[in-house]
C-alpha positions in Angstrom: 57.1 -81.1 -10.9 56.6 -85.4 -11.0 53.2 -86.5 -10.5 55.1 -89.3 -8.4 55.6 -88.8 -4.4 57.0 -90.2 -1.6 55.4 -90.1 1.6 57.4 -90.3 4.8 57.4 -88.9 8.3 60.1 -89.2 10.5 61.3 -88.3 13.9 65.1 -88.9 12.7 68.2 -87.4 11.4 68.1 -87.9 7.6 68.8 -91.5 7.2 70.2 -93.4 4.4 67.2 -94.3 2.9 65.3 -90.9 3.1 68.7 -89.6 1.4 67.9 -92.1 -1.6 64.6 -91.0 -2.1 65.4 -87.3 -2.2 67.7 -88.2 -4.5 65.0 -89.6 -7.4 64.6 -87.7 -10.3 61.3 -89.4 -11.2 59.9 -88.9 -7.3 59.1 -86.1 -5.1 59.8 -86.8 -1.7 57.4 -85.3 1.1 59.1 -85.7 4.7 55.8 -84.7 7.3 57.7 -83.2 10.3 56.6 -83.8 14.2 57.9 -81.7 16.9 61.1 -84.2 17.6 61.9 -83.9 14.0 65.7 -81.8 13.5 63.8 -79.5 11.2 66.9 -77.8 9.3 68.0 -80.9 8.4 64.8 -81.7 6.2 64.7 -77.9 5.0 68.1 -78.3 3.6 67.0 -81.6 2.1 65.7 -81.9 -1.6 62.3 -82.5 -0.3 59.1 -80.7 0.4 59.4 -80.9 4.1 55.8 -79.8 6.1 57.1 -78.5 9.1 54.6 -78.5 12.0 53.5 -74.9 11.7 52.5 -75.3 8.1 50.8 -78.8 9.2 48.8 -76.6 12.1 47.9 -73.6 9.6 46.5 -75.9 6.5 45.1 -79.2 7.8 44.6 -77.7 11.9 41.8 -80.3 12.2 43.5 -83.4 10.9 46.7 -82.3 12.5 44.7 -81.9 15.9 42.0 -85.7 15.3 45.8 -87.4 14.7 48.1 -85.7 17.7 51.6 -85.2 17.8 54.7 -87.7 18.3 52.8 -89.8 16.1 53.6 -92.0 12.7 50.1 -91.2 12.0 50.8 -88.0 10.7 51.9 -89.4 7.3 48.2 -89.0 6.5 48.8 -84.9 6.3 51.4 -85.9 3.5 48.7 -88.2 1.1 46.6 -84.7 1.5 49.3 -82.5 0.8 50.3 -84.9 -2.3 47.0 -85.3 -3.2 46.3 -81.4 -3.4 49.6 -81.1 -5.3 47.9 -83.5 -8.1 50.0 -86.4 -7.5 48.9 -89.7 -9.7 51.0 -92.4 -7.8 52.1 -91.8 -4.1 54.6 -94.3 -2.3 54.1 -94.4 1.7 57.6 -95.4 2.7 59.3 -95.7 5.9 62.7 -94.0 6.9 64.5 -97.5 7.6 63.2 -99.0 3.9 66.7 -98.8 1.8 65.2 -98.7 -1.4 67.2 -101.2 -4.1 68.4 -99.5 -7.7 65.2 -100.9 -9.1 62.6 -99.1 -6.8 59.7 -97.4 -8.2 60.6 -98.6 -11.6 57.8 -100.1 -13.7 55.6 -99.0 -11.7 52.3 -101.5 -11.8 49.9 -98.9 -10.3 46.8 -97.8 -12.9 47.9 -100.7 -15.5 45.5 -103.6 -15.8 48.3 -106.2 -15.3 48.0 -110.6 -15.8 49.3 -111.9 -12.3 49.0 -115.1 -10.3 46.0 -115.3 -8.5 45.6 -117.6 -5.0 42.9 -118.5 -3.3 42.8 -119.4 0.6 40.7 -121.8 2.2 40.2 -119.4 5.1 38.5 -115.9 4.0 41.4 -113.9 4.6 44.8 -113.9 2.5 47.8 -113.8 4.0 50.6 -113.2 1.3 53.2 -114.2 2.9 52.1 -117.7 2.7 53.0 -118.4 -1.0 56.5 -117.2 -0.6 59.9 -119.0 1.0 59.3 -117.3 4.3 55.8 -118.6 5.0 57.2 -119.3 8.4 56.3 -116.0 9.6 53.0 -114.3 8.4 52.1 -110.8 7.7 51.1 -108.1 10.6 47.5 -107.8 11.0 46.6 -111.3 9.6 44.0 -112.5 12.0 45.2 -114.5 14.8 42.9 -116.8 14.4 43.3 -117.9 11.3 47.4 -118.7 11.2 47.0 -122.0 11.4 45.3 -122.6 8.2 47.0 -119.5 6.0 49.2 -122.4 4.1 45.7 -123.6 2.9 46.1 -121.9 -0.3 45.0 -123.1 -4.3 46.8 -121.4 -7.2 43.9 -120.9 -9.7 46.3 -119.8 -12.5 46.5 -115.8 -14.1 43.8 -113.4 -14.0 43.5 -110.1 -15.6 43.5 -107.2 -12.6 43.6 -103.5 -12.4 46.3 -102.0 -10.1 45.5 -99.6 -7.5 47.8 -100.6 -4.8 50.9 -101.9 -5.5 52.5 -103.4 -2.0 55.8 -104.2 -2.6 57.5 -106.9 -0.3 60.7 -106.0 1.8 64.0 -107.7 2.7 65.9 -107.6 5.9 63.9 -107.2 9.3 60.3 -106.8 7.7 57.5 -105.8 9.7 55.8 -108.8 10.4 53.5 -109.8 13.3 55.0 -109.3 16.8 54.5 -112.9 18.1 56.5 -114.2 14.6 59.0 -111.3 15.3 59.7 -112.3 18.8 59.5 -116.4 18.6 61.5 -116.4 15.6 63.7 -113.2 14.6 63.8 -113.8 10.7 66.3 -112.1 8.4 64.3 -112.7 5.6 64.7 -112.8 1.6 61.7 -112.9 -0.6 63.9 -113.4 -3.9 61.3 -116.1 -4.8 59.0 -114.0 -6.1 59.6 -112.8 -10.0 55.8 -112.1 -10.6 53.0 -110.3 -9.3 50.6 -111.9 -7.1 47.1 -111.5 -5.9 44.3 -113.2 -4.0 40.5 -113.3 -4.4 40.2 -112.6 -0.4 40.7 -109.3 1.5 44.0 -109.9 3.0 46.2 -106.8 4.7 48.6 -104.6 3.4 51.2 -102.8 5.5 52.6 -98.4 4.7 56.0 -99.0 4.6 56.8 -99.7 1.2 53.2 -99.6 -0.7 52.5 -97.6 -4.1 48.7 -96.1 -4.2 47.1 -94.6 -7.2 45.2 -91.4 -7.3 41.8 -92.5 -7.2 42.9 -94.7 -3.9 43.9 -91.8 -1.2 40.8 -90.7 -0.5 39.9 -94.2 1.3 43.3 -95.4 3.1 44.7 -93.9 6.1 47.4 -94.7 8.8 44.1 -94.5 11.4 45.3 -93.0 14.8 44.6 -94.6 18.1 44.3 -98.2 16.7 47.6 -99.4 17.7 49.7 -101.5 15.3 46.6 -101.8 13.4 47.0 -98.3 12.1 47.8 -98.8 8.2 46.4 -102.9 8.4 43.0 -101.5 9.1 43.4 -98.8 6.7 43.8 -101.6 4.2 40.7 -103.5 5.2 38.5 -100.3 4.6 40.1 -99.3 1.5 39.4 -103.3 0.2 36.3 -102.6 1.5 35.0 -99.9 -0.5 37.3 -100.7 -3.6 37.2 -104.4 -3.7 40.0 -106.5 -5.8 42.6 -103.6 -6.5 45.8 -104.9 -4.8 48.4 -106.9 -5.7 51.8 -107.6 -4.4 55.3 -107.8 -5.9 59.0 -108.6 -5.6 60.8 -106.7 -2.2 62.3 -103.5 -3.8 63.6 -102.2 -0.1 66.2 -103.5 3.0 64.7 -102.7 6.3 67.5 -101.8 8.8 65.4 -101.9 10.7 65.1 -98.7 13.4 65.4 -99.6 17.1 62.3 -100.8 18.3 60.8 -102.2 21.8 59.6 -105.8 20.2 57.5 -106.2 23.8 55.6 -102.8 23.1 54.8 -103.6 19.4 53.3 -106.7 20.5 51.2 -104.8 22.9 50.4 -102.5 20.3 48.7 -105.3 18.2 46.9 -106.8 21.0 44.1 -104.4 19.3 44.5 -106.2 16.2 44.3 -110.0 17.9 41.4 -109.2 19.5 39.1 -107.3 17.0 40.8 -107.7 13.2 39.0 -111.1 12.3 35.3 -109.9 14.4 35.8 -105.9 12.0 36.5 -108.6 8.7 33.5 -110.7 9.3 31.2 -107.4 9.7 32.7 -105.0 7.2 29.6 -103.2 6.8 30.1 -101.6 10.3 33.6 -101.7 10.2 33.4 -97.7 12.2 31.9 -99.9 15.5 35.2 -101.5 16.0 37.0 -98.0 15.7 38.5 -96.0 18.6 36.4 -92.9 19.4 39.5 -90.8 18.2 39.9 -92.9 15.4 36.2 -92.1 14.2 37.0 -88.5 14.5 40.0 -88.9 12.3 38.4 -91.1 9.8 35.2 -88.3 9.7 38.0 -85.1 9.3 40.6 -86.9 7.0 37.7 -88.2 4.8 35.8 -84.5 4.7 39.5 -83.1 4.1 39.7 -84.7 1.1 36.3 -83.4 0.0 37.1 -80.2 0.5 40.4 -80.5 -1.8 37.9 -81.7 -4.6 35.6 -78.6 -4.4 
């Protein structure tokens, strides 16, 4: 079986782009069920598809620290793919067409050369360097959009790959308040090349490639909002500093009908606490949910046990 896997979880019917990845020789998809999900339609699928019941009989404390009708539950799928020995693992969402090209070359566990940019501010956003720095990413502090164009390209450096975000074209998911002033239909075919930064700066779970030795320190956190994978990405920087970089959009988002209003509520979280958490890293669990401390204790002790 591929050491490659695709991490999903859906409430849908099987949509085009879950269709595609099923499809992939080189990938194994993973579909993590809920309890609106059709369930025959994702046992019939080529996929290993974790229907609730198995979800409640081998990971019953994550399951119950992450709740149902949640997109949180992807987390149950980096276990399952990491107890199935997976090397790389893609968190994807179901509206994320993937192009002919996705997956392919993968960067993740290669020390590759790519541009490296440095921000004025101490956060990166990486939108900023590309055609569409109108709009920035989701979970870039609030504070600090005004000065994300204050960026210095400081040439190639040499960086090992951990995380491989890949950017998306379509109806990305940006930040609400650039979502709702200006409705983009964007196209990121200006960038060719790998980039990076020598800041922190967010990555998002909807079209991101993580290596092995990265799962045990990333979640989707519960019960933060729209801040669930953004945060996720903060801690994981945090303990493994400098392993991201970002690359060319290998997805469409058709993007699934969504109530813009509610996501911005949703990330009102995130404008109020995500540039305090990044200045005070060292106690980033204080500006955690109670639930989400839970989850972060059982998911990270889950992943313990699996090494045992």
């Amino acid at each position: 079986m591929s050491k490659k896997y695709v991490v999903t979880t859906t409430i849908n019917p099987v949509q085009e782009a879950t269709a595609r990845y099923a499809a992939m020789r080189d990938w194994t998809l993973i579909v993590v069920g809920d309890k609106k999900t059709p369930h025959k339609e994702y046992e019939n699928l080529n996929c290993i598809y974790l229907h609730p019941d198995y979800q409640e009989s081998e990971y019953r404390i994550v399951s119950d620290a992450i709740g149902w009708n949640s997109i949180q539950r992807r987390n149950i799928g980096f276990l399952e793919a990491y107890k199935l020995g997976a090397e790389v693992v893609a968190t994807v969402d179901d509206d994320n067409i993937p192009y002919v090209d996705w997956g392919k070359n993968l960067l993740v566990g290669k020390t590759i050369e790519c541009d490296l940019w440095e921000p004025e501010a101490d956060v990166f956003d990486p939108l900023s360097v590309t055609k569409h720095n109108n709009v920035w990413h989701r979970g870039y502090p609030i504070e600090l959009v005004p000065q994300r164009h204050r960026v210095s390209y400081k040439g190639k450096t040499l960086r090992k790959v951990l995380v491989q975000a890949d950017l998306w074209d379509g109806d990305p998911d940006i930040d609400a308040m650039a979502r709702l002033s200006q409705k983009p239909c964007v196209k990121f075919d200006d960038i060719t090349e790998p980039y990076c930064s020598n800041k922190i700066a967010p990555f998002n779970s909807q079209n991101t490639f993580l290596h092995r030795d990265v799962l045990p320190f990333y979640a989707v956190l519960p019960h933060v909002g729209r801040m669930d994978d953004i945060w996720g990405s903060y801690i994981l920087q945090h303990i493994i500093p400098d392993c991201v970089v970002y690359n060319r959009a290998s997805v469409y988002q058709d993007r699934n009908v969504q109530d813009l209003i509610t996501n911005l509520q949703n990330e009102i979280i995130g404008y109020r606490l995500t540039n305090k958490m990044l200045n005070d890293m060292e106690h980033y669990g204080e500006y955690l949910t109670d639930h989400a401390k839970i989850f972060w204790f059982q998911y990270r002790k889950a992943y313990e046990n699996l090494c045992d």
